[in-house]
N, C-alpha and C positions, 0 to 999 in steps of 0.2 A: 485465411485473409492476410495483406500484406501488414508487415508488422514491420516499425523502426520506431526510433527516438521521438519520433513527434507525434504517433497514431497506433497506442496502443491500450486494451479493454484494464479497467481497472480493476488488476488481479497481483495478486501477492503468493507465492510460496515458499513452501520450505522440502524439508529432504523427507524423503520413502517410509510410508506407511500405506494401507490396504483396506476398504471397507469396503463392503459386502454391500449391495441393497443402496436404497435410499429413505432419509426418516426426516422428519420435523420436529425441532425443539419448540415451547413456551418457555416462559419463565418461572423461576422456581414459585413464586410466589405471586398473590395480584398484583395487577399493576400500580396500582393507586398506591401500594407498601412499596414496591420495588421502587421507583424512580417515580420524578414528577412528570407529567401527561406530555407528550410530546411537544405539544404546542408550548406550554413554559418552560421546559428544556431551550428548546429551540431561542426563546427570547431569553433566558439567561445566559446560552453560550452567544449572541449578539452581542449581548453588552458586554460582554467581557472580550472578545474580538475586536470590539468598537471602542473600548474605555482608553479617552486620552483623544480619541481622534479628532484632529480640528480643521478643520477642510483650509486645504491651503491653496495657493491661487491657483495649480492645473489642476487638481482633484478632478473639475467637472471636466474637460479637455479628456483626463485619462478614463473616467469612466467611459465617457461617451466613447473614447477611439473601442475600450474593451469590450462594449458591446457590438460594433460594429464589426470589429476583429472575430468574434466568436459566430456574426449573424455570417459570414464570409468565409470561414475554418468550418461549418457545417453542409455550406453548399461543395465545398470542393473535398469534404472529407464525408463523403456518406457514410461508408463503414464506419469509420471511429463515433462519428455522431449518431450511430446506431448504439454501441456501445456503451453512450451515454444515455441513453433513453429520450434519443432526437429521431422520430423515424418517420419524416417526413420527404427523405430522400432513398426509404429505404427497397425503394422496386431498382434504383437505379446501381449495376456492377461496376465497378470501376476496372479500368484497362490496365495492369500493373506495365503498359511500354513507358517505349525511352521519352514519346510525348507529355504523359502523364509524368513523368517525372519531370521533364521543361517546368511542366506545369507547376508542380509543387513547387521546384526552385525559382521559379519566378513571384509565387505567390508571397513565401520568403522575403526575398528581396523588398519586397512591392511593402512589407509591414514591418519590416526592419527599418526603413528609411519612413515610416510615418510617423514611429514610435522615437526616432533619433530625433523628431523635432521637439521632445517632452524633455524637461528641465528637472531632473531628480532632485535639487536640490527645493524644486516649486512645488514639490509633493508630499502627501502629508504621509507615514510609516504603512498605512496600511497599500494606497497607492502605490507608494514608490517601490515597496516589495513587490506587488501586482504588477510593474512592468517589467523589474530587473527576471522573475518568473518567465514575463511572455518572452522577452529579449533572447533570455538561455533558449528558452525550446526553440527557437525558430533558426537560432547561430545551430543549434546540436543537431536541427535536420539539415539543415546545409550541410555540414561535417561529413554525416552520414553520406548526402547523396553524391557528396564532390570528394571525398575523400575514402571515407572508409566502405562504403561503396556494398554494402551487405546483399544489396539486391542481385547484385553477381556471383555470389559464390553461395550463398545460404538457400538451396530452392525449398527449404521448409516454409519460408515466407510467401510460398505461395499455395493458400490454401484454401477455397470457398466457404467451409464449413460452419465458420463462425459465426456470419451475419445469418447465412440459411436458421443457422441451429436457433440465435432470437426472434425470429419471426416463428419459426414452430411457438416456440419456449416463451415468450412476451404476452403475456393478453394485454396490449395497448392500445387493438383494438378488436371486432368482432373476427372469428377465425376465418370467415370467407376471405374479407379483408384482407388479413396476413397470407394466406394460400394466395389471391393475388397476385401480392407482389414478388411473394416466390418466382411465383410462374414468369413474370417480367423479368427478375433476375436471372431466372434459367435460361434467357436466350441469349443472355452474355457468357454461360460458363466454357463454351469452345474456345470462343477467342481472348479470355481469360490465358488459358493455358498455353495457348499459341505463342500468345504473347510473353508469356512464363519462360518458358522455355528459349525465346528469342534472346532474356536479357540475361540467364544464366550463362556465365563462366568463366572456365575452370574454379570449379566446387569443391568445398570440402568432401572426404569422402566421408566424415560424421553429420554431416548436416543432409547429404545428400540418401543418406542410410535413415534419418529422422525422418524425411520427405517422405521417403517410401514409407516409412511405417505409419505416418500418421495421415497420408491419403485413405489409407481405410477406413479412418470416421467420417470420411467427406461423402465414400459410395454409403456410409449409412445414413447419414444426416439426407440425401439426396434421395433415396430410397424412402425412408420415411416418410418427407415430404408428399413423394407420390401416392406413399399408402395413404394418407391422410386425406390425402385430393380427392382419390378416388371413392372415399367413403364421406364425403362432406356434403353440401348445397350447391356446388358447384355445379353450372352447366354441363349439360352432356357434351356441346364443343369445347370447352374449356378440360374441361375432363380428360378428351382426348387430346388435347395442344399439351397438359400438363405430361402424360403419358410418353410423348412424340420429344419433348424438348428433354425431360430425365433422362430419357435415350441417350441421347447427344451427349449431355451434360455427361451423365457416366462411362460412355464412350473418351471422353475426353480426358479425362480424371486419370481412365486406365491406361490410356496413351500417354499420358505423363508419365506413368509410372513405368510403363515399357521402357520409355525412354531415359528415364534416370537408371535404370537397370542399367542398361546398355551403357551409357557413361562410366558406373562403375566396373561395367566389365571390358569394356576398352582401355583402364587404368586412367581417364582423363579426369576424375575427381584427385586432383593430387596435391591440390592447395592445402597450407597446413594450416591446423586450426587457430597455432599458436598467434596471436596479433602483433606483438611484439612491445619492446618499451614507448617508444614515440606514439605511437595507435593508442596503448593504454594507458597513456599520461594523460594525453588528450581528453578520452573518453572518459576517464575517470574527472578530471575538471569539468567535464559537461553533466554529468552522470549525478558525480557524490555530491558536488558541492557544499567539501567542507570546510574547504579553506586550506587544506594540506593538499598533499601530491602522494600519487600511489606510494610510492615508497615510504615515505613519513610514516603513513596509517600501516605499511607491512612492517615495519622495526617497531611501533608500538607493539604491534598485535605479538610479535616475538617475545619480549618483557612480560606483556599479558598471560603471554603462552604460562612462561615460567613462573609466576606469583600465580597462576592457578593452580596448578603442580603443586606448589608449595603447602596450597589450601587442602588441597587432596589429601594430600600426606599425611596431613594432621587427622585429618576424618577418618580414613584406613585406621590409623592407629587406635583409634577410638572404638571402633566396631571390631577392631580382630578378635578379642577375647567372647566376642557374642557372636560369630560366625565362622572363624577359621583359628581358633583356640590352639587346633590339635596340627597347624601347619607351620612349619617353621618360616620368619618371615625373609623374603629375599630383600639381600643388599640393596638390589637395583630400585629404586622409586619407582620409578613406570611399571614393572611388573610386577611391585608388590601393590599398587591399586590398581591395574588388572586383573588380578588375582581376585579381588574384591570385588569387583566391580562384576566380573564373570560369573560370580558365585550370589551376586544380588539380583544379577542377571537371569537367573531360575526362575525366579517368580515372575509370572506374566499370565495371560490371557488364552486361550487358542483360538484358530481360527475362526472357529462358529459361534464365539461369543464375544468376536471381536467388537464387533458394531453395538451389540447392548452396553458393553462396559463403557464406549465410548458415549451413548445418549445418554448414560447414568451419568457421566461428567459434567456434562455443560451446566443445566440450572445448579449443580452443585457449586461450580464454580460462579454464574453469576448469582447467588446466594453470599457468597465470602463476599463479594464485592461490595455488595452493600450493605452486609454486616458489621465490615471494616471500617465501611465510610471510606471507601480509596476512590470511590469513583461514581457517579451516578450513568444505570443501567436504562435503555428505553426496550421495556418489556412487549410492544407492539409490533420489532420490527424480529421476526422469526430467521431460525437461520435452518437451512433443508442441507442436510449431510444427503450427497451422491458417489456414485463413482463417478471416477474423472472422466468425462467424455474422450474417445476414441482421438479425435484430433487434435486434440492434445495432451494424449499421455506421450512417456517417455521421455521427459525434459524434467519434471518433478513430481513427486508423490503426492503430494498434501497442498491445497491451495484453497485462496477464500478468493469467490468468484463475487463482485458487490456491484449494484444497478449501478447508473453513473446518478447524480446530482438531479436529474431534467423528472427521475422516474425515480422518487427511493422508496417508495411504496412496494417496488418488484422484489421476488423474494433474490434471498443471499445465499450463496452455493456453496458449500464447502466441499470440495473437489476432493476424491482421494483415490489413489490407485487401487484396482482392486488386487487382490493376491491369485488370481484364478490361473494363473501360468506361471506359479512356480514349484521348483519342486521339493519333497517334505523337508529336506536337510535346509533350503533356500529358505522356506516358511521358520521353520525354527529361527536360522538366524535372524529374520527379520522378524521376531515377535522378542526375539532377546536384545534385538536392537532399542523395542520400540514396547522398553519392560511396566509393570505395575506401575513405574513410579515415572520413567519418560515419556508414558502415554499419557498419562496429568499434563507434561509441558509442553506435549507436541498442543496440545487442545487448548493450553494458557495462550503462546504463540499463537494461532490458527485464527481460535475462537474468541474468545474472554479474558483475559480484557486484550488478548492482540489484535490482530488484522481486522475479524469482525465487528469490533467494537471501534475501533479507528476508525474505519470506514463511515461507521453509519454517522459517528461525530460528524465529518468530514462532509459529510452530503447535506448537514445543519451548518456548516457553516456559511456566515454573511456573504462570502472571498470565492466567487465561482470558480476564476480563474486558477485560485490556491488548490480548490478542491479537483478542479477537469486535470490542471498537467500535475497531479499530481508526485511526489520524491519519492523513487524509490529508497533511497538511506532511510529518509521519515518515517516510511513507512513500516519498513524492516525493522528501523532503529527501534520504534516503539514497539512492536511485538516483540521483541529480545527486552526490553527490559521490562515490559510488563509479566516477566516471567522471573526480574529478581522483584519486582513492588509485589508480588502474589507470594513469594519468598521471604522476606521482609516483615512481611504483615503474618506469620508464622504458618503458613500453609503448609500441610502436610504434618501438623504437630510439629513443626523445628524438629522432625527427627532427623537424626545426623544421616539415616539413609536416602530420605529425600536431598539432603544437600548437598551427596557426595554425586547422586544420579543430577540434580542442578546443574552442579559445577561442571560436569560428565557433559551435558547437553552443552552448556557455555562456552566450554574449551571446545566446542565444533563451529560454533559463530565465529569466535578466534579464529580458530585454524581455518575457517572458510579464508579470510583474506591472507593467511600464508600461502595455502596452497593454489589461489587465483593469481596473487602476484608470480609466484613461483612455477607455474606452467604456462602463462604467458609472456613472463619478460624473463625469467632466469631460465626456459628451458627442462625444468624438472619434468624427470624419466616420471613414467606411469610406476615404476618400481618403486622412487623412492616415495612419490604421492602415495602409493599405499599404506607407505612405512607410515608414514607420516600420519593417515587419518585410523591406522590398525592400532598401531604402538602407541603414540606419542597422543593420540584420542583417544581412544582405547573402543572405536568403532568397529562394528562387524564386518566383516569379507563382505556382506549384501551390501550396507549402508556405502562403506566405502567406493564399494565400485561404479552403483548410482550416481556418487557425488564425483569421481574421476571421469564419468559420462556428463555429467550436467559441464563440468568443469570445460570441457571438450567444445559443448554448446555454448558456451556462456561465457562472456567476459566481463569484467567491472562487478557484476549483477553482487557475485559472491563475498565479496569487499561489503558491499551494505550493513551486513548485521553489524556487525562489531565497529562500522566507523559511527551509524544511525546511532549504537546504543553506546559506546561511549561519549558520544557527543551532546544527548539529552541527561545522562549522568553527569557532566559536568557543570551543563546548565541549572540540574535542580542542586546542584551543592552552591552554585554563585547562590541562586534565587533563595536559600536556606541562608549564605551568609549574608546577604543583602537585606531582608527581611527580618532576620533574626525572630525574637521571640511570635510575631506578625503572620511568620509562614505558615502554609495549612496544606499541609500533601492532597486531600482533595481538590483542593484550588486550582494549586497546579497542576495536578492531572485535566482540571476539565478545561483549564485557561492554554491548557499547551495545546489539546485536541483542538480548541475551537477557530484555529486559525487554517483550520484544511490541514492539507496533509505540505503543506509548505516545507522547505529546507530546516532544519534547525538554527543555522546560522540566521535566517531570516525572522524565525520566531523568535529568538531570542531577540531581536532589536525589536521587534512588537512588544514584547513584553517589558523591556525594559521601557519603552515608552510609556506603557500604560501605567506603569508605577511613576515614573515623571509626570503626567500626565494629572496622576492621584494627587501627588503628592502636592502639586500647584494650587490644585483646586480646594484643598482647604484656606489655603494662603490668600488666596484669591476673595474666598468667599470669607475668610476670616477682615479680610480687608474690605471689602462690601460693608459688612455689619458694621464697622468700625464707623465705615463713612457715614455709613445711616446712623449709628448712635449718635457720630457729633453732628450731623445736622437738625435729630433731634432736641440735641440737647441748645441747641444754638437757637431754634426756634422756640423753644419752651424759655429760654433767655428773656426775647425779644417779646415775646406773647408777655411774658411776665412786669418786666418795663410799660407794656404797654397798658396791664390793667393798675396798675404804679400811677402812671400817669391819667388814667382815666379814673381812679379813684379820689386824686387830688383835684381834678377838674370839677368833681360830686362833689368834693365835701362845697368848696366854692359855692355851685350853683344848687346847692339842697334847698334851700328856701324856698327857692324860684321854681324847684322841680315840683317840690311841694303843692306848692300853690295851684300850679299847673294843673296838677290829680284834682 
């Protein structure tokens, strides 16, 4: 399916790992013990997304333009509102030509200049965040379609398989139903590819080599489809239309891929993948939104680099008398925790018990969580570990695949490559990559409390808009550091081996943004990217090479971890100093999620509002009470005078009253 900056499924990954099969987590415990029942969840992350909020004159204006915006971004984006669990347009294929593109840049235009009539300053924090959001995505697809232009050189973005694969995979409605619309879909997938093919060129020849490989889960998703048809409820003519259009459809798919061959063997993929500094200064201001500029965030991550080093060092020294006693230690820092690291490295898993060790993980992990009190868990929403679907392996290993917002009822996927084609020496290193102790954080990241649990926050929150265009930094950010708050909170026993495998993992979010800035704007050789992620990370020849491959694919993307989680790290040390004795690390863990998966720059001014906000409303109300005491006291004055004077009036007229009786 076509994929850019404005219209893509909301999914997260990280680097190379391998599961076997497919399984289903619970929770470690009842639900009623683990966390509070979805529905009060639900309205405590409200208020706390809400707290502060005072509707300011456009509020109603901006909601209303945002609904209309979204009712309008569903009709002209089937697939993505597929994605989100909108499948009301879902028989309908979109034509990836140069008109469909008019089209999106006009649409564009057409919501840029409605929302330029709205007054930021007339909007209350959670509003005004909610537009400057729409504003970015709609400038960042413009960018793309007028500039950076991906639809021409990337032909992995064109791939049917994705919408096909939820219509199999959705029960949203009865399965005739979804086979339906398949079949409507399928008689768009010719001129699909026609069209594919029309708007490619000169291609990368890594993206063009992706293309090829990952068109093989599209003849299976399409295959599928048929097998299913033909075993279903479906008419006997339908049956055979279903039969007759797969034809075509797979027909088409292979003709693409003839044809991309032939590209590459003509030498006409020769565009380089590099983007260069202008393209990723840019994309990066669309992308990170952190307020810095690539560069800024690459000379941090440098410093970073080196004070983790530093951290290392100390921990080596710690363990060497209990693992490497009998080795004399080398001069050099890097290879004296290499050394270490290699030989903690031993201890791991093998293949055929990869996947149990990993289901043994999860409820363990959300068990710490609310034992700790770090974070409240909703035990209802399951998460199904698979391998990674065919059309989209080879760009990353590990992913959390999560419903959108419309449907969060549908299960959550945890994606993971499988190991079935590699070979024994390739296994080994990827199981020393991904040891006893990084296979705990690949799953903290992934699962608990990262991506998975971010997400389903996210689909609770109030802020549609926060949650559908979701940040990839936020997103990232928070899975990188909910792997030091699991750290932190002594996981692993605070043994210095888990911390030195920690830091081991950290220093590759690090080095993600050296080495993305460093092969796209400085030009670094694949040789010394090696160096870089073998040595100076102390990563395996597999893992390495993977991430020289994704690196190839990918720009900006790899920048996320490290800019996301130094960015929420400095928030919770403000909101620590700010608060002072006041703070409550669960707090702020469930007050940061509950604004979607928004910028951090953006949550942080939510946040800081809703403490202004707090803090008002004692004031406020303290000043109420005030007013009411002295008007009571004023009337109890005046009542008082009054039975004063009416008692003097009695003593007077007593006689007379007397008599009266």
């Amino acid at each position: 399916m076509k994929k850019s900056l404005f219209a893509s499924p909301i999914l997260a990954s990280v680097g190379l790992v391998g599961l076997l099969g497919a399984m289903s987590i619970t929770a470690a415990a009842n639900a009623a013990e683990t966390s509070p029942p979805a529905k009060a969840e639900h309205t405590m992350m409200h208020k706390m997304a809400d707290t502060g909020a005072q509707a300011a004159p456009q509020d109603a204006q901006m909601t209303k333009l945002g609904k209309e915006f979204l009712a309008d971004l569903w009709r002209n984006q089937p697939e993505w509102a597929m994605y989100v669990g909108k499948y009301e347009g879902a028989a309908q294929l979109t034509i990836p030509d140069a008109a469909d593109r008019a089209r999106q840049l006009a649409f564009n235009e057409r919501w840029l200049a409605r929302f330029a009539k709205l007054d930021p300053a007339q909007l209350s924090p959670r509003e005004r965040t909610d537009l400057a959001i729409l504003q970015n995505q709609l400038k960042a697809a413009n960018w793309e379609l007028t500039k950076f232009k991906e639809y021409a050189w990337n032909p992995s973005n064109y791939n049917v398989a994705g919408a096909f694969d939820l219509l199999l995979n959705t029960e949203f409605a009865a399965k005739e139903v979804r086979l339906q619309k398949f079949l409507q879909r399928l008689q768009n997938v010719p001129a699909y590819y026609v069209a594919a093919r029309a708007s490619i060129d000169n291609p990368t020849l890594e993206h063009t080599e992706l293309a090829i490989q990952q068109s093989a889960g599209a003849i299976q998703v399409l295959k599928e489809g048929n097998k299913q048809a033909q075993a279903s409820k479906l008419s006997a003519a339908q049956k055979q239309q279903f039969a007759s259009r797969t034809e075509a459809a797979l027909k088409a798919v292979e003709e693409y891929v003839s044809w991309l061959r032939s590209v590459v063997a003509r030498g006409e993929a020769k565009r380089s993948f590099r983007i260069g500094k202008e393209m990723y200064e840019e994309k990066f201001a669309l992308q990170i939104q952190s307020g810095l500029t690539g560069e800024q965030i690459y000379q941090r991550a440098l410093q970073a680099k080196e004070e983790m080093l530093a951290r290392m060092d100390k921990i080596t020294d710690e363990l060497w008398p209990k693992y490497l006693a009998n080795t004399a230690k080398p001069q050099d820092r890097v290879a004296k925790i290499g050394l270490m690291i290699d030989k903690l490295s031993e201890k791991h898993t093998t293949p055929d018990k990869f996947v149990e060790e990993v289901r043994q993980q999860l409820p363990i992990l959300q068990k710490w969580l609310i034992d700790k009190n770090l974070l409240g868990q909703d035990a209802s929403k399951p998460l199904e570990v698979r391998d990674t679907p065919e059309y989209e392996r080879g760009f990353s290993v590990a992913s959390i695949e999560a419903p959108g917002p419309y449907r969060p009822q549908d299960r959550t996927y945890y994606n993971v490559s499988p190991m079935t084609d590699m070979k024994p020496e390739q296994a080994e290193s990827h199981l020393r990559e991904y040891n006893h102790w990084i296979l705990q954080i690949l799953s903290i990241h992934e699962a608990i409390p990262g991506h998975y649990t971010q997400l389903v926050y996210a689909n609770k929150s109030p802020s549609l808009i926060k949650t559908l265009f979701g940040n990839g930094t936020m997103i990232e950010g928070w899975a990188v550091y909910g792997e030091r708050m699991m750290m932190e909170s002594g996981y692993g026993d605070n043994a210095p081996e888990m911390w030195l495998m920690y830091s081991k993992w950290n220093l590759r979010a690090i080095c993600n943004t050296i080495l993305d800035y460093g092969i796209h704007v400085q030009n670094l050789s694949k040789e010394d990217a090696m160096r870089l992620m073998m040595r100076d990370a102390f990563q395996s020849e597999a893992e390495a090479s993977g991430k020289w491959r994704r690196a190839q694919l990918s720009s900006v993307q790899l920048a996320s971890y490290y800019s996301g989680y130094s960015a929420i790290m400095a928030l919770r040390e403000e909101r620590r100093q700010q608060l002072g004795a006041k703070f409550d690390l669960k707090q702020f863990h469930e007050q940061f999620l509950s604004y979607g998966s928004a910028p951090v720059p953006m949550i942080r001014e939510l946040m800081m509002a809703s403490t202004s906000a707090a803090a008002a409303a004692p004031a406020a109300a303290h000043s109420g009470m005030m007013s009411k005491e002295m008007k009571e006291k004023h009337q109890k004055m005046h009542a008082k005078k009054g039975e004063e004077k009416k008692a003097e009036e009695g003593k007077k007229d007593e006689p007379a009253a007397k008599a009266h009786h």
